[in-house]
C-alpha positions in Angstrom: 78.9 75.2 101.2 79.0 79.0 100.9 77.2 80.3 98.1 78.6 83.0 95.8 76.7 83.2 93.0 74.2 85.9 92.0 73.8 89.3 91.1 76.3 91.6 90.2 76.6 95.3 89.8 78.6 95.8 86.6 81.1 99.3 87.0 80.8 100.3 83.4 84.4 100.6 82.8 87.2 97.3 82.6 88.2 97.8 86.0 85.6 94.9 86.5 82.6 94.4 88.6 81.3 94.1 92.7 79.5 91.1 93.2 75.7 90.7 95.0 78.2 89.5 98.5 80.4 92.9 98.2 83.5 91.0 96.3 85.6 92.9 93.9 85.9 91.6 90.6 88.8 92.4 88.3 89.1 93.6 84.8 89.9 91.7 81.7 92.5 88.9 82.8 92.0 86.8 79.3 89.5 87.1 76.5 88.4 84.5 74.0 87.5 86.3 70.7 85.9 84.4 67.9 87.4 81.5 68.7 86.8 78.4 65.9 88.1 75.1 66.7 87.7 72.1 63.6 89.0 68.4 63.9 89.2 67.3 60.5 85.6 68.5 59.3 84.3 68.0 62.8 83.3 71.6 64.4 84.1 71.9 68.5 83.8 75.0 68.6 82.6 77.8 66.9 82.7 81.6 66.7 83.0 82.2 70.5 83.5 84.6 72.5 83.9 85.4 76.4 86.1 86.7 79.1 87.5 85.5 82.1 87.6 88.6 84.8 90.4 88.8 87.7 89.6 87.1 90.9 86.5 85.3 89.4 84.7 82.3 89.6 83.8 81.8 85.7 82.0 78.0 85.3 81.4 77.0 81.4 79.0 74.2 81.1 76.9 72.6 78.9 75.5 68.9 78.0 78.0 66.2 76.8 79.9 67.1 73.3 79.0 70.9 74.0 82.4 71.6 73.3 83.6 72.5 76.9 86.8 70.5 77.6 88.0 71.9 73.8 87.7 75.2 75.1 89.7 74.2 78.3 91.9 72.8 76.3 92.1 75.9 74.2 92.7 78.3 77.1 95.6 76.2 78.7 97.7 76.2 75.1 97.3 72.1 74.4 94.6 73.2 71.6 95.6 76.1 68.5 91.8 77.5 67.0 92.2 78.0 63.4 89.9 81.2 63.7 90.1 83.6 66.6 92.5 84.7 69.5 93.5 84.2 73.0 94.1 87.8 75.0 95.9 87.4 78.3 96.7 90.4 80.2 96.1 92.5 76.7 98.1 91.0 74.3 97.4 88.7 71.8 99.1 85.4 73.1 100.9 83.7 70.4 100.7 79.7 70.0 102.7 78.1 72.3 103.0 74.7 74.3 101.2 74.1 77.8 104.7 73.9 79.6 104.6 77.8 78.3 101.2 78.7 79.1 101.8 77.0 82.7 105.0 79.9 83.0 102.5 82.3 82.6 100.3 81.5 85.4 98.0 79.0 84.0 97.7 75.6 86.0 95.0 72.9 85.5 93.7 69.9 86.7 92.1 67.1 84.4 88.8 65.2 84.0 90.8 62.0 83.9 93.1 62.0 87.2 96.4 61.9 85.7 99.0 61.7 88.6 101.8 59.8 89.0 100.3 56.2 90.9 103.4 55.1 91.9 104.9 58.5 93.9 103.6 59.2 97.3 101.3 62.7 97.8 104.0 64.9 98.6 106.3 64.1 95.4 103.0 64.7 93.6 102.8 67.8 94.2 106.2 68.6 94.1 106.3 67.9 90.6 104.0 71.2 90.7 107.2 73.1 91.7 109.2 72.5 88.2 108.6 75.7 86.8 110.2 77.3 89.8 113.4 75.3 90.3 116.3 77.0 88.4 119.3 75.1 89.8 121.2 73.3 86.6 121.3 69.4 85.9 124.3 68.8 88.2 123.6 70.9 90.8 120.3 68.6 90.8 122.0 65.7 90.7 124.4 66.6 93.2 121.8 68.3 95.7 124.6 70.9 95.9 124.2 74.5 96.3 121.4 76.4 94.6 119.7 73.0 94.1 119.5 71.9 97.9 118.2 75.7 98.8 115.4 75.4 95.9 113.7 72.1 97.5 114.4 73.5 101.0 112.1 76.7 99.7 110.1 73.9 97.3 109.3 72.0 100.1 108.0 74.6 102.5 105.3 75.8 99.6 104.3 72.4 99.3 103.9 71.7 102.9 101.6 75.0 103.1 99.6 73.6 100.5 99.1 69.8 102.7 97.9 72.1 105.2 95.8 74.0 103.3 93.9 71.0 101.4 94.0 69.1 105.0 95.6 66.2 103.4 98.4 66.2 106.3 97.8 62.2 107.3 98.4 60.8 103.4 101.2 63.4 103.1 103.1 60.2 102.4 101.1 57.7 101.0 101.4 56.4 97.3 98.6 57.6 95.2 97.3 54.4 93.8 97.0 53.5 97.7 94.2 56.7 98.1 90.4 57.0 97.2 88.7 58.5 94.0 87.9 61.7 95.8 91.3 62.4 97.7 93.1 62.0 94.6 91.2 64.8 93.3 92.3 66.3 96.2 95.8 65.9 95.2 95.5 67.2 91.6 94.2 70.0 92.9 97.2 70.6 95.2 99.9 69.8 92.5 98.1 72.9 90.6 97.9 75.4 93.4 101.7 74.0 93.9 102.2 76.1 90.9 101.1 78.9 92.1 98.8 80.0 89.4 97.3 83.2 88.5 94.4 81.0 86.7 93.5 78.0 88.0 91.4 75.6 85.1 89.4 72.7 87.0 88.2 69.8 84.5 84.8 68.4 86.4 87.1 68.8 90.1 83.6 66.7 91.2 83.2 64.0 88.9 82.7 61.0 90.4 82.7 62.5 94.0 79.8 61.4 96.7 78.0 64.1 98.3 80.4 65.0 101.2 83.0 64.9 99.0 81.5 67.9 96.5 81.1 69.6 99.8 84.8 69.5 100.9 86.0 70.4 97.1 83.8 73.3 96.6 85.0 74.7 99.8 88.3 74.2 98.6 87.2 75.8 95.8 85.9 78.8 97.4 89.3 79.0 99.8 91.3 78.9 97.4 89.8 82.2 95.5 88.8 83.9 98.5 92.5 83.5 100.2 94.9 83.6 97.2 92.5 85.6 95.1 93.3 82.8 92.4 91.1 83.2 89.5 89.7 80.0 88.3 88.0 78.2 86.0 85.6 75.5 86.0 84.0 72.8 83.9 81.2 70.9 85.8 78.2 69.0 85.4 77.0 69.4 88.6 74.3 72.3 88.2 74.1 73.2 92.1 77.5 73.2 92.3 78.0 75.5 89.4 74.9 77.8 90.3 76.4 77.9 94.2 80.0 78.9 93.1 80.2 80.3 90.4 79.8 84.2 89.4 79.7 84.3 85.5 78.6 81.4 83.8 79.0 80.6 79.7 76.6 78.0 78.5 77.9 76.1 75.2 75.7 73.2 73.4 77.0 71.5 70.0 80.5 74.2 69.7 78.2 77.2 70.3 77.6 79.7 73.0 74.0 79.8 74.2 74.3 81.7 77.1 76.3 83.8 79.4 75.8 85.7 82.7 75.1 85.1 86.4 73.9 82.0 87.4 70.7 83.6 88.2 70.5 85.1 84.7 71.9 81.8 83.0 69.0 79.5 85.0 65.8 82.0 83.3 67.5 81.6 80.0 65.1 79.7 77.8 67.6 78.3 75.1 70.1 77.0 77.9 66.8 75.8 79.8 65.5 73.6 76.8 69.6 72.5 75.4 70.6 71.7 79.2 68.6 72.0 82.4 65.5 70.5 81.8 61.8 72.0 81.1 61.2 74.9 82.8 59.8 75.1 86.2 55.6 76.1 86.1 
């Protein structure tokens, strides 16, 4: 896989940042300010605060229970902090439900695989389309009109996609039929089916064997570099992480230990004694 991770050469102003490869960053797409999350008087997270730049590659990772998945969960509207904000494009978003959020431009996959077994790959990712069909309930049910042009158009995008994730030979296989690491590859392609301006991947590698990582990540890397989607990624897989990602924020027990490039992450001592190990002689 094709590294991206490394220095970067900060512009001084919001208009963002050129990375160590020559990439353009963005400015501020959404910012996390002093975010608290409690379950009962269990604390996920607390008092943090980081940004997610346009056309980036931001990973957040930390050991089990660091919080991580809360603050995915946070960022795609399914969780509501009791302390703290959520800034996207500016403004202060105001609580709302993930079918919301997901009209704004926020897709996701999840750390559990949660597709429909039954449905073959392309219906999958059709479902991916809802947000953009507009035709009414009977011209749905009739296939009639503005209905029958939507998945004419619906079914072009998803096709592109196929192509894209070279999944064209289970194109109409059920999903309970297909592998572990395929129907990661389908979860991904439902998101991107959405078009999203942010893309939030939950561990996209769990589970996978080594090729597979190798085919994800440079789906991974496509995927930003070709659609300029910004994403971002939870994973537990530190080469992975150090090898795609740009900025990195390190959270162990609900805090934030660390944040930066990988390279500035990796000689950080707190995030080398709460996650990677004793450090290197």
């Amino acid at each position: 896989m094709s590294g991206q991770g490394g220095a970067m050469r900060d512009t001084g102003t919001d208009e963002g940042y050129t990375t160590a490869d020559g990439r353009k960053i963005g400015g501020v797409a959404m910012e996390m300010r002093n975010i608290t999350l409690r379950f009962g008087g269990v604390v996920a997270i607390k008092d943090i605060s980081f940004d997610i730049r346009w056309g980036e590659i931001r990973a957040i990772i930390g050991p089990n229970g660091a919080g991580k998945s809360s603050m995915l969960n946070v960022i795609s509207g399914f969780y509501h902090p009791q302390e703290g904000e959520v800034l996207y494009k500016g403004k202060r978003r105001p609580k709302m439900r993930p079918y919301q959020v997901a009209r704004m431009g926020i897709a996701r996959t999840f750390q559990n695989i949660a597709l429909f077994e039954g449905m073959s790959v392309l219906d999958n990712i059709m479902t991916g389309r809802l947000h953009h069909m507009k035709a009414n309930l009977l011209q749905q049910a009739l296939w009639w009109g503005r209905a029958s042009r939507e998945e004419a158009e619906n079914r072009t995008q998803v096709e592109k996609i196929i192509d894209f994730l070279e999944i064209q030979h289970i194109r109409k296989t059920p999903v309970a039929r297909l592998p572990y690491g395929l129907k990661k590859r389908v979860e991904l392609a439902r998101a991107l089916a959405a078009e999203p301006a942010i893309l939030l991947l939950d561990e996209p590698m769990a589970g996978m064997n080594v090729e597979e990582k190798e085919d994800m990540s440079r789906f991974i890397l496509d995927v930003n570099d070709e659609f300029g989607t910004t994403t971002v990624l939870i994973e537990h897989d530190m080469g992975v992480v150090m090898d795609l990602s740009d900025r990195v924020v390190v959270m162990d027990y609900g805090r934030k230990i660390g944040d930066g490039t990988p390279d500035e992450v990796r000689s950080n001592d707190e995030v080398i004694k709460a996650y990677l190990g004793v450090a290197h002689e």
